[in-house]
C-alpha positions in Angstrom: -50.2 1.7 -60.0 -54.0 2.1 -59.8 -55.1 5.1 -62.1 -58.1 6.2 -59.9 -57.7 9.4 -58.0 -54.3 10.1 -59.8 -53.2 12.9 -61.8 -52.3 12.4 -64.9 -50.4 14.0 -68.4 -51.1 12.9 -71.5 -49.3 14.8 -74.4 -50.1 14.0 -78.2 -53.4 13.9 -76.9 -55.3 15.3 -80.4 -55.8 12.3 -81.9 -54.5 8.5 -82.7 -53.0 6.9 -79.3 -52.6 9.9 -77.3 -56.7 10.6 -76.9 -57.2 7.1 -76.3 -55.5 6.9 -73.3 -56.2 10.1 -72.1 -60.3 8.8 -72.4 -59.4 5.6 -71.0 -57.6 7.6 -67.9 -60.5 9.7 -67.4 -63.2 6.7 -67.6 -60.6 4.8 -64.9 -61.4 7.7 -62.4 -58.0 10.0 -63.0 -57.7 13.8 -63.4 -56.5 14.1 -66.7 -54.2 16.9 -68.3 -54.5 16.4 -72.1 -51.6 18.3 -74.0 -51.2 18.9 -77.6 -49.6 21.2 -80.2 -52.6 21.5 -81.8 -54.3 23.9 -79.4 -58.2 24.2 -81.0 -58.0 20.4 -82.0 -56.6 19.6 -78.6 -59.0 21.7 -76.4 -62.0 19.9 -78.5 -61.2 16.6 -77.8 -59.7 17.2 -74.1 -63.5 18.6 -73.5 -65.3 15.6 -75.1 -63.6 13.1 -72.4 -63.7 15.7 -69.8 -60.0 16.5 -69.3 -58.6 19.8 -68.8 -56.6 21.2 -72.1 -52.9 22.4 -72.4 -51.3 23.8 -75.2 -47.9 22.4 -75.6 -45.0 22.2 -78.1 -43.0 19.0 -76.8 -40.1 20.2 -79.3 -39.2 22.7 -77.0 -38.4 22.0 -73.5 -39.8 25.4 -72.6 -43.4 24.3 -73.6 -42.6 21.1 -71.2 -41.4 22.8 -67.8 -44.4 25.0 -68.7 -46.8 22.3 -68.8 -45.4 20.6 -65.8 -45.6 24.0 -63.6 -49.5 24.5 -64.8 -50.3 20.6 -63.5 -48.6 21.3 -60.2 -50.2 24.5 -59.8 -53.5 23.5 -60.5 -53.6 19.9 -59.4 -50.4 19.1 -57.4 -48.1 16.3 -57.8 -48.0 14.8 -61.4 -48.4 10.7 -60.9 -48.3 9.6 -64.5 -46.8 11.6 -67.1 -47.1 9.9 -70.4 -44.9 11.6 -72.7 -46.7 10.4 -76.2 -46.1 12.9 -79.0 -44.3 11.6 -81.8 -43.6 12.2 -85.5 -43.0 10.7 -88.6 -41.1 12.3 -91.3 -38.4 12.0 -93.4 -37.1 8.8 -95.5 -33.3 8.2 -95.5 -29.8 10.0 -94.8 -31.3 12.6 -97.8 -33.8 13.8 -95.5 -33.1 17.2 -94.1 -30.9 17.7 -91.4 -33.7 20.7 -90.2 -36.2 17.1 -90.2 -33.8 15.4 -88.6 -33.8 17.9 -85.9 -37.3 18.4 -85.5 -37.9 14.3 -85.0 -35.4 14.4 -82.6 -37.1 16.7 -80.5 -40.3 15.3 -80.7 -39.4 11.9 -80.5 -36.2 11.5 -78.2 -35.6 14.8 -76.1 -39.2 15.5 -75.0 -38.7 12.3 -73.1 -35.4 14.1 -71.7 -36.9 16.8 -71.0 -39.6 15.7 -69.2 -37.7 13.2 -67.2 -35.3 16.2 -66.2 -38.0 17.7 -64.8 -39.8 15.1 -63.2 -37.6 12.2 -61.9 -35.7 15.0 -59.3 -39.4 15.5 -57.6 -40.0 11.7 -58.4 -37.3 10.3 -56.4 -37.6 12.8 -53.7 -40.9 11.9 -52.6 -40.4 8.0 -53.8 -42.9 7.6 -56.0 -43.7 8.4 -59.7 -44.7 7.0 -63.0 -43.4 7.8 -66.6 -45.3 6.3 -69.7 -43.1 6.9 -72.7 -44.6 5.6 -76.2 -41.8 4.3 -78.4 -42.5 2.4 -80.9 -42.2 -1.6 -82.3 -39.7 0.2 -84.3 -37.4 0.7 -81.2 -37.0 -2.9 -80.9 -37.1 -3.6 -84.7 -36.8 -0.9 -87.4 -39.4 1.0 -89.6 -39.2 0.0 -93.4 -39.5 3.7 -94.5 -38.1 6.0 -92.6 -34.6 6.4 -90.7 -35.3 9.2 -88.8 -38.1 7.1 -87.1 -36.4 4.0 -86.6 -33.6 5.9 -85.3 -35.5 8.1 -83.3 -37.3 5.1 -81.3 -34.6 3.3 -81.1 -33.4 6.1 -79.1 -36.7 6.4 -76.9 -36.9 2.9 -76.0 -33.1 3.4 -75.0 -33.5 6.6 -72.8 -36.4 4.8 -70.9 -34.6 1.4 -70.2 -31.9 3.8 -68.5 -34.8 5.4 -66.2 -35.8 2.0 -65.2 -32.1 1.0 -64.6 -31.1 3.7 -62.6 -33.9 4.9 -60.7 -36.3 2.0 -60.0 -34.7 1.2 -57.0 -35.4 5.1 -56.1 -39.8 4.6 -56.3 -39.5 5.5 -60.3 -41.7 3.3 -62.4 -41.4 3.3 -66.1 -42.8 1.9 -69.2 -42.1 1.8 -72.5 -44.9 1.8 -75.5 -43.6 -0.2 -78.2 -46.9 -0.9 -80.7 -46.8 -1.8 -84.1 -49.7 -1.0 -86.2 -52.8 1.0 -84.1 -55.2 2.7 -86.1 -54.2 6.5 -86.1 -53.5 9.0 -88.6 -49.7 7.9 -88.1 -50.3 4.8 -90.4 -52.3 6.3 -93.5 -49.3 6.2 -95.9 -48.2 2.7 -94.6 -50.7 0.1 -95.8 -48.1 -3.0 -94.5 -49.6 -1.4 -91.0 -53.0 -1.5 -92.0 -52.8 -5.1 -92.5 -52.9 -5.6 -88.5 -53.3 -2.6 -87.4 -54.9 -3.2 -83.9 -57.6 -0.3 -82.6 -56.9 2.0 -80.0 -59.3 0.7 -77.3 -57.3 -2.3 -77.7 -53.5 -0.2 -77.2 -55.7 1.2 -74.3 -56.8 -2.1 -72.4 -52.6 -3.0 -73.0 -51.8 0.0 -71.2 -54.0 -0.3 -68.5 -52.8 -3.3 -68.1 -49.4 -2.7 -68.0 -49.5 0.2 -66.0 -51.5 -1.9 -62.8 -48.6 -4.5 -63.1 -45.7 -1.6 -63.5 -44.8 -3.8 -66.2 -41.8 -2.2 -68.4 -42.5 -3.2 -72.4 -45.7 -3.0 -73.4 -46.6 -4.1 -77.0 -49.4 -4.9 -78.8 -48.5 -7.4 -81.5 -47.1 -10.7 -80.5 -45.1 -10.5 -83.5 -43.1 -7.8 -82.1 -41.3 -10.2 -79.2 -40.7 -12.7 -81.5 -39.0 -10.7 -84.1 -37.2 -9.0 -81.5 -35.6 -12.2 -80.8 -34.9 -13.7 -83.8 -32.9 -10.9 -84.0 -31.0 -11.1 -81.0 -30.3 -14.5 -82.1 -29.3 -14.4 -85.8 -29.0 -10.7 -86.8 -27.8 -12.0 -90.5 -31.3 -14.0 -90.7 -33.5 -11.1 -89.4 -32.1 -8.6 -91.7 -33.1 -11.2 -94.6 -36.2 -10.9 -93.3 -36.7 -7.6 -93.1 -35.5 -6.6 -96.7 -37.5 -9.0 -97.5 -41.0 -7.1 -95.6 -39.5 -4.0 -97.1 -39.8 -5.0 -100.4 -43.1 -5.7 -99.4 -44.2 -2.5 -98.0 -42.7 -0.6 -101.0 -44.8 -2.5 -103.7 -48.0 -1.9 -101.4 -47.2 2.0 -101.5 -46.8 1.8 -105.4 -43.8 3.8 -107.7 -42.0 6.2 -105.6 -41.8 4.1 -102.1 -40.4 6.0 -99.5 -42.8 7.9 -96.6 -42.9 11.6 -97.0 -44.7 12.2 -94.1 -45.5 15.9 -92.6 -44.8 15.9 -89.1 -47.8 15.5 -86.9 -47.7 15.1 -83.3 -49.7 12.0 -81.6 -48.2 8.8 -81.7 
């Protein structure tokens, strides 16, 4: 797909990888729709890169059919819709079953629920496009918190099944799957920092991936490789990775496990 002269949704668009791509849309010629749930954060940066603003809660699929009847209102068809808002929160099974909730919302059904929404109108007129950021951790894990890893491993799932079943129909799909990218996501995980890539960099990936209609896009060549050292020897790769999470819990000092609040903007 060629971005220029489309229209396209960016949610989690406040900050981190969300407002990247939504300025990297804009600068490749699109009409942008930047949507966050942080409405006077949101509306700030959506005016700085010359999209038009939203307010959206992607945990409720109210907010979404709302935000997708606004776009077709104002600007027609929706040609992209990168459904990007994400949280981290929690630790392990102890977190809270209301946390548990909330990150699946955010994380796994606002994907759902976009889909719903989109992939009848999609199909019907052959052609459509759905960005949907998981995470490295969808292919991997994440070394602090279940509800993430779970949560992406969920994303990553739901969006393989798009491409399965309706790419035949004119559905392209995508799948984000960085590791570490500069945001506010990765402040309390300094085993991130360590090579963490910028967003402009997440953004020339995208754009990338998104002219090819290529399905996985990641940004660490590590990712593939662990990915299939895993496939290959499970036993090995779990080594591995208690290994890297001993790691990550010395760098974060006594106490070790995230406590993240939940934020939206992968």
């Amino acid at each position: 797909m060629q971005i220029k002269g489309k229209v396209v949704v960016v949610t989690g668009s406040a900050s981190g990888i969300g407002l990247a791509l939504a300025g990297r849309f804009v600068k490749e010629g699109a009409t942008v729709i930047a949507s966050d749930l942080n409405a006077e954060l949101g509306a700030q940066k959506a005016a700085e890169i010359g999209a038009r603003f939203v307010h959206a809660n992607v945990a409720q699929e109210a907010d979404i059919v709302r935000l997708i009847e606004d776009v077709e209102a104002q600007e027609g068809q929706i040609d992209l819709f990168c459904s990007n808002a994400g949280i981290a929160i929690g630790a392990g099974p102890e977190t809270l079953d209301k946390h548990w909730q909330l990150i699946h919302d955010v994380n796994v059904m606002s994907h759902v629920w976009a889909a719903r929404n989109l992939v009848p109108k999609m199909i019907g007129r052959g052609d459509g496009y759905l960005l949907n950021t998981a995470s490295a951790a969808g292919l991997l894990t994440e070394l602090h918190s279940a509800p993430y890893a779970v949560t992406k491993h969920a994303a990553l799932a739901f969006a393989e099944w798009l491409a399965v079943s309706y790419g035949d129909r004119g559905l392209k799909v995508s799948c984000l799957c960085p590791e570490g990218v500069w945001t506010p996501m990765i402040e309390n995980t300094p085993l991130l920092q360590q090579t963490a890539v910028s967003t402009d960099f997440l953004a020339d990936k995208v754009m990338e991936a998104i002219e090819a209609e290529q399905f996985l896009i990641t940004t660490h060549p590590t990712t593939l490789a662990g990915f299939q050292q895993k496939a290959s020897n499970y036993d090995v790769w779990i080594s591995k990775m208690k290994h890297l999470r001993r790691k990550a819990m010395a760098l974060l000092g006594s106490g070790g496990a995230l406590q993240a609040e939940a934020q939206h903007g992968d």
